[in-house]
C-alpha positions in Angstrom: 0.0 0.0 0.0 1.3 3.6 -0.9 -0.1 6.3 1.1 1.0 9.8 0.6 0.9 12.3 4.0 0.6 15.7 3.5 -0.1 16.9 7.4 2.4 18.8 9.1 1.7 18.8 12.6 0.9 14.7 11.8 4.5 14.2 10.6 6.2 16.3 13.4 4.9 15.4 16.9 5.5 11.9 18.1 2.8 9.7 19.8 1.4 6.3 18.7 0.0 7.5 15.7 3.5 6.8 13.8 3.6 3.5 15.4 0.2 2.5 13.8 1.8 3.7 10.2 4.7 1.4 10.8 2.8 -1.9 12.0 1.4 -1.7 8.8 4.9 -1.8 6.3 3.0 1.1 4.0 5.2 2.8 1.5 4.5 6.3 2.9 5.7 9.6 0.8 5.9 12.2 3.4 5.1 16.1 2.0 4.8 19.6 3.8 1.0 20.9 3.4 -1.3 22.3 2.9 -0.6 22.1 -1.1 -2.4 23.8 -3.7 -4.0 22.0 -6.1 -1.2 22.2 -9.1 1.1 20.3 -6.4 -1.6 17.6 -5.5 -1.7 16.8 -9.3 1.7 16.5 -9.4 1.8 13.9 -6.5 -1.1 11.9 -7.5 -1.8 9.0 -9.1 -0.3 6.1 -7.8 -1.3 6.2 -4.2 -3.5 3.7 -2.2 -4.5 6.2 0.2 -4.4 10.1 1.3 -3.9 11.5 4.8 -4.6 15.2 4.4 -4.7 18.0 6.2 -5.9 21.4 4.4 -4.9 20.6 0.9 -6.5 21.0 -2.4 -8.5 18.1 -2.9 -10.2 19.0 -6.1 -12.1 17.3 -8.1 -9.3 17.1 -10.6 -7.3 15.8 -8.1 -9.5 12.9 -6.9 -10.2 12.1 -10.9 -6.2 12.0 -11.5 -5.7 10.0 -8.3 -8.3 7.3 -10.1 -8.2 4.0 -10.2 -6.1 3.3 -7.5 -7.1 5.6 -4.9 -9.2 3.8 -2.0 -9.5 6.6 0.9 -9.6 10.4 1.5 -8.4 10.6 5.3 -8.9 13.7 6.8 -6.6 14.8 9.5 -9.3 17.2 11.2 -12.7 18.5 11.0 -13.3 20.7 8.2 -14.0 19.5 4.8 -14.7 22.6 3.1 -10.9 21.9 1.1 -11.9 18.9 0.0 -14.5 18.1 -3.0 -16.7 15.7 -1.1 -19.3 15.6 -3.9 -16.5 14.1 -5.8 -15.3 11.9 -4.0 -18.6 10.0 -3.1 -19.3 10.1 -7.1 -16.1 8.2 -7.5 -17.4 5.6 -4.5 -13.9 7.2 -2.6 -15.3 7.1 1.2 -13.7 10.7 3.2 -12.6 10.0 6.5 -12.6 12.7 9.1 -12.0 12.9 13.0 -14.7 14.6 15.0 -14.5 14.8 18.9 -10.9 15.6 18.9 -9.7 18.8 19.0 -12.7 21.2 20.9 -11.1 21.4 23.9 -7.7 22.7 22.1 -9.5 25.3 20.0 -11.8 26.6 22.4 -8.5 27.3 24.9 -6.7 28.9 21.7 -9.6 31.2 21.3 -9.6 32.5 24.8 -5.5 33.4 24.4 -6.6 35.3 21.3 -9.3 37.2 23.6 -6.8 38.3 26.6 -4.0 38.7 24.3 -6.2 41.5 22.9 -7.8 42.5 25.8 -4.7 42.9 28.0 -2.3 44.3 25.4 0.2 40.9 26.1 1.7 41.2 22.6 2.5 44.5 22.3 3.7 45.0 26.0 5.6 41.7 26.1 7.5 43.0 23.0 7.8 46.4 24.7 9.8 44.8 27.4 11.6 42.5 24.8 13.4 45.8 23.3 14.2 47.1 27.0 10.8 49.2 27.2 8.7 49.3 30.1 5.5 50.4 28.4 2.3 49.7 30.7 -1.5 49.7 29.1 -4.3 49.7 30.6 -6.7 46.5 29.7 -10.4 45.2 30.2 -11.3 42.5 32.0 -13.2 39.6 30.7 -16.0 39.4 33.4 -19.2 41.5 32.6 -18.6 41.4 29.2 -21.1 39.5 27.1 -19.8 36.7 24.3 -22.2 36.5 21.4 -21.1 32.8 19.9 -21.9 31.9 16.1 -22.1 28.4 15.8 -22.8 26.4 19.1 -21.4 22.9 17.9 -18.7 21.3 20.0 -16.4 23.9 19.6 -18.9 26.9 20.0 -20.0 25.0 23.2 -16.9 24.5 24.7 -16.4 28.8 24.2 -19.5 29.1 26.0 -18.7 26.7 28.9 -15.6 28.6 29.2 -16.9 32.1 28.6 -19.5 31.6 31.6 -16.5 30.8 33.8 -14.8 34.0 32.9 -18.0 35.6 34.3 -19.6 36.7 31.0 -22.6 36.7 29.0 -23.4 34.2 26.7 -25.6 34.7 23.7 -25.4 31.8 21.1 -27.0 31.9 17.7 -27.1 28.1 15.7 -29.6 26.6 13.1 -29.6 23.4 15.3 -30.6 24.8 18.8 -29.1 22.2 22.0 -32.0 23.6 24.0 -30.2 21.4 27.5 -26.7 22.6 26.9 -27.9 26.5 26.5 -30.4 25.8 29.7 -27.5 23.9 31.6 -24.8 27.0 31.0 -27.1 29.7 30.8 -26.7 30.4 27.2 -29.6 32.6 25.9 -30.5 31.8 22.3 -30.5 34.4 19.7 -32.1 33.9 15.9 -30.8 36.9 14.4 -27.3 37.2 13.0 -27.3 40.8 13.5 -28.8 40.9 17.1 -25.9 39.1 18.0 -23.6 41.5 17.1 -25.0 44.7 18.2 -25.6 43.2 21.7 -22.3 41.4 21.8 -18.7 42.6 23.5 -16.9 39.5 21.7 -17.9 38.0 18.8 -16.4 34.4 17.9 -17.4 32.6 15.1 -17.5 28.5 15.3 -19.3 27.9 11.9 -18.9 25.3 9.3 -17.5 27.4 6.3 -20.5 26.7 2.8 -21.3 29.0 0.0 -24.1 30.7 2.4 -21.5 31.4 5.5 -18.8 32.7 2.8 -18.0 36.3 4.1 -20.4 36.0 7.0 -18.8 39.1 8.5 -19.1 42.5 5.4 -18.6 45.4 5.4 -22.7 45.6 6.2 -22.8 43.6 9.5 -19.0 45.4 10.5 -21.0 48.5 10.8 -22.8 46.6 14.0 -20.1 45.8 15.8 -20.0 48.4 18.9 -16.9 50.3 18.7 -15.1 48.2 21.2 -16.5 44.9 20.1 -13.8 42.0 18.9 -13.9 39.9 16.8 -12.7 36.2 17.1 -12.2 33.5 14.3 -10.9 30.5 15.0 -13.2 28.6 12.6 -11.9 29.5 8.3 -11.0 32.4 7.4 -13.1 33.1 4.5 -16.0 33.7 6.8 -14.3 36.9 7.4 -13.8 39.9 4.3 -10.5 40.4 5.2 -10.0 44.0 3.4 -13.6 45.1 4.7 -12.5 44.0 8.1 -8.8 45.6 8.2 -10.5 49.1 7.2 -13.0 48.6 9.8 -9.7 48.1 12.4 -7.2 50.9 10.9 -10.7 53.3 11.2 -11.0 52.3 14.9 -14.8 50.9 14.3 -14.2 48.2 16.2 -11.2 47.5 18.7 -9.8 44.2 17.7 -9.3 40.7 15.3 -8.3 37.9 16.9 -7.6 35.1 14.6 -6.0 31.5 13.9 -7.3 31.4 10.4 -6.7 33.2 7.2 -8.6 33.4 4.0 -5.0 32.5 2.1 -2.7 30.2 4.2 -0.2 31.0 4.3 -1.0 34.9 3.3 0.9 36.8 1.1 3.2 40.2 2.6 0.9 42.4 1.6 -2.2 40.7 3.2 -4.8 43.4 4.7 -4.8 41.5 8.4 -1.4 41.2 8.9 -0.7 44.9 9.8 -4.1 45.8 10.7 -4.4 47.8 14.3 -5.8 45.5 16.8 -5.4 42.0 15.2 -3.6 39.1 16.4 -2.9 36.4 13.9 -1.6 33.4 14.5 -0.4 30.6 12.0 -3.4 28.0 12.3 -2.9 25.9 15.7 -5.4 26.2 17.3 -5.5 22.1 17.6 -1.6 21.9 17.4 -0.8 20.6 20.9 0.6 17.3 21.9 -2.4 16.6 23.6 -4.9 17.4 20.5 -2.5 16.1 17.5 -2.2 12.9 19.1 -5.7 12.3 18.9 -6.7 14.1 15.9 -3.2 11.5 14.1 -4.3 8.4 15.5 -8.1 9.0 14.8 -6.8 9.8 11.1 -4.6 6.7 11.0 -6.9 4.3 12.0 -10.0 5.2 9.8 -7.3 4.9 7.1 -6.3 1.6 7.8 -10.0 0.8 8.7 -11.0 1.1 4.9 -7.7 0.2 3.6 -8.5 -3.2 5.6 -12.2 -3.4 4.8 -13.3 -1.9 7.8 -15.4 0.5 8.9 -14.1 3.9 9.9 -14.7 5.5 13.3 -16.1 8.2 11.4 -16.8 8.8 7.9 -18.3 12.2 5.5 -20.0 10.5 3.0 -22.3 7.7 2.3 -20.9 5.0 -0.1 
């Protein structure tokens, strides 16, 4: 069996996730994602299997990868790189790892919110250069958290939210009415409610055609002036050059981020010097703890199908 692995944070933390791999004798071609689709075509082909991570997996690139190719193995949640449609027209079952990684996102997102609230990267780099520049912060507590999308990751924002001693407004299509009465989550069915009457903003949706550029120009002109914004979801939900103007003009206080809408983003990207956002380079499930899980749930729905199997969790119906 040849299986190609594209995943970086797969290849470079250790755990038993390599030893499941080796049990198996696979003729594994190692390569550093995510690729673009040109580079995919150039790999594919001859491979039994792929564990991806955010790749181009493209319709062409499924077709090219024909006859031989037997599993799409997700390394993650999100599917929205891969062309699913595809894949189940090809009878090509897409493997993907639920459950894993909620806990690590949901911590990520709260060190984007108090490193914007508390100033932490600018003053720690203050003090770096031999500075000893003090700002004056906000706290957490008080403030209300309007969450958009209240799956596992939105939930686990809320549960830690309430903690903090906020607010929690959450707006979903599919309502948990017992988790929002258990955590005191008040449910909100309007988009733009829950940003006018929100401090923080953090978005925990799926990324389709009809989320694209959730957050415009439009709905930036909600946001109270010292509203921020969180995204540790895809970063296409965002418009990235309404949203820098709407920082640089002061109208609202801050971006935290883990995602971009090009990974990685060019120099001149419109986030990356924008006042008030704090970007980092999509890890918000990159810890030993989460990339273990997220690896060895990857491997073994591989190996699952590879074997004739069923996987512990699987995208499409075959």
């Amino acid at each position: 069996m040849r299986i190609l692995v594209t995943t970086t944070s797969f290849q470079d933390t250790p755990g038993p996730h390599h030893d499941l791999l080796a049990e198996k004798g696979y003729d594994i071609t190692r390569e550093r994602g995510p690729l673009p689709e040109a580079r995919m075509l150039e790999l594919v082909g001859d491979f039994d299997a792929l564990l991806c991570g955010d790749d181009a997996i493209t319709r062409a690139v499924i077709e090219k990868s024909l006859p031989r190719l037997k599993v799409l193995a997700k390394y993650g949640i999100g599917l929205d790189k891969m062309d699913v449609v595809a894949a189940t027209e090809h009878k090509i079952p897409v493997t993907f790892c639920p459950g894993v990684n909620h806990t690590t996102v949901a911590e990520h997102t709260f060190g984007l919110l108090l490193a914007i609230y508390r100033d932490i990267v600018e003053q720690s780099n203050c003090v770096r250069g031999g500075n000893w520049k003090r700002l004056t912060g906000h706290e957490l507590m008080g403030k209300t958290m309007g969450i958009a999308g209240l799956g596992r990751i939105g939930k686990e924002v809320a549960i830690r939210a309430r903690v903090f001693g906020m607010d929690v407004l959450g707006y979903d299509v599919f309502w948990d009415d017992d988790f929002a009465k258990k955590h005191d989550v008040e449910r909100v069915t309007e988009v733009d409610e829950l940003i006018r009457r929100s401090d923080v903003i953090s978005l925990h949706m799926n990324l389709t055609p009809e989320t694209r550029g959730f957050i415009n120009a439009e709905r930036l002109k909600l946001f109270k002036k010292n509203a921020v914004l969180l995204n540790c979801a895809r970063g296409e939900l965002v418009d990235s050059v309404a949203l820098a103007d709407a920082l640089n003009a002061g109208q609202i206080a801050g971006y935290g981020a883990d995602v971009l809408d090009e990974e990685p983003p060019k120099p001149d990207h419109p986030l990356l010097k924008a006042r008030g956002a704090v970007i980092t380079p999509h890890i918000g499930s990159r810890t030993y703890e989460s990339v273990v899980r997220q690896a060895t749930m990857a491997a073994q729905n591989m190996i699952n199908i590879l074997e004739g199997k069923p996987a512990l969790a699987q995208a499409n119906k075959i």
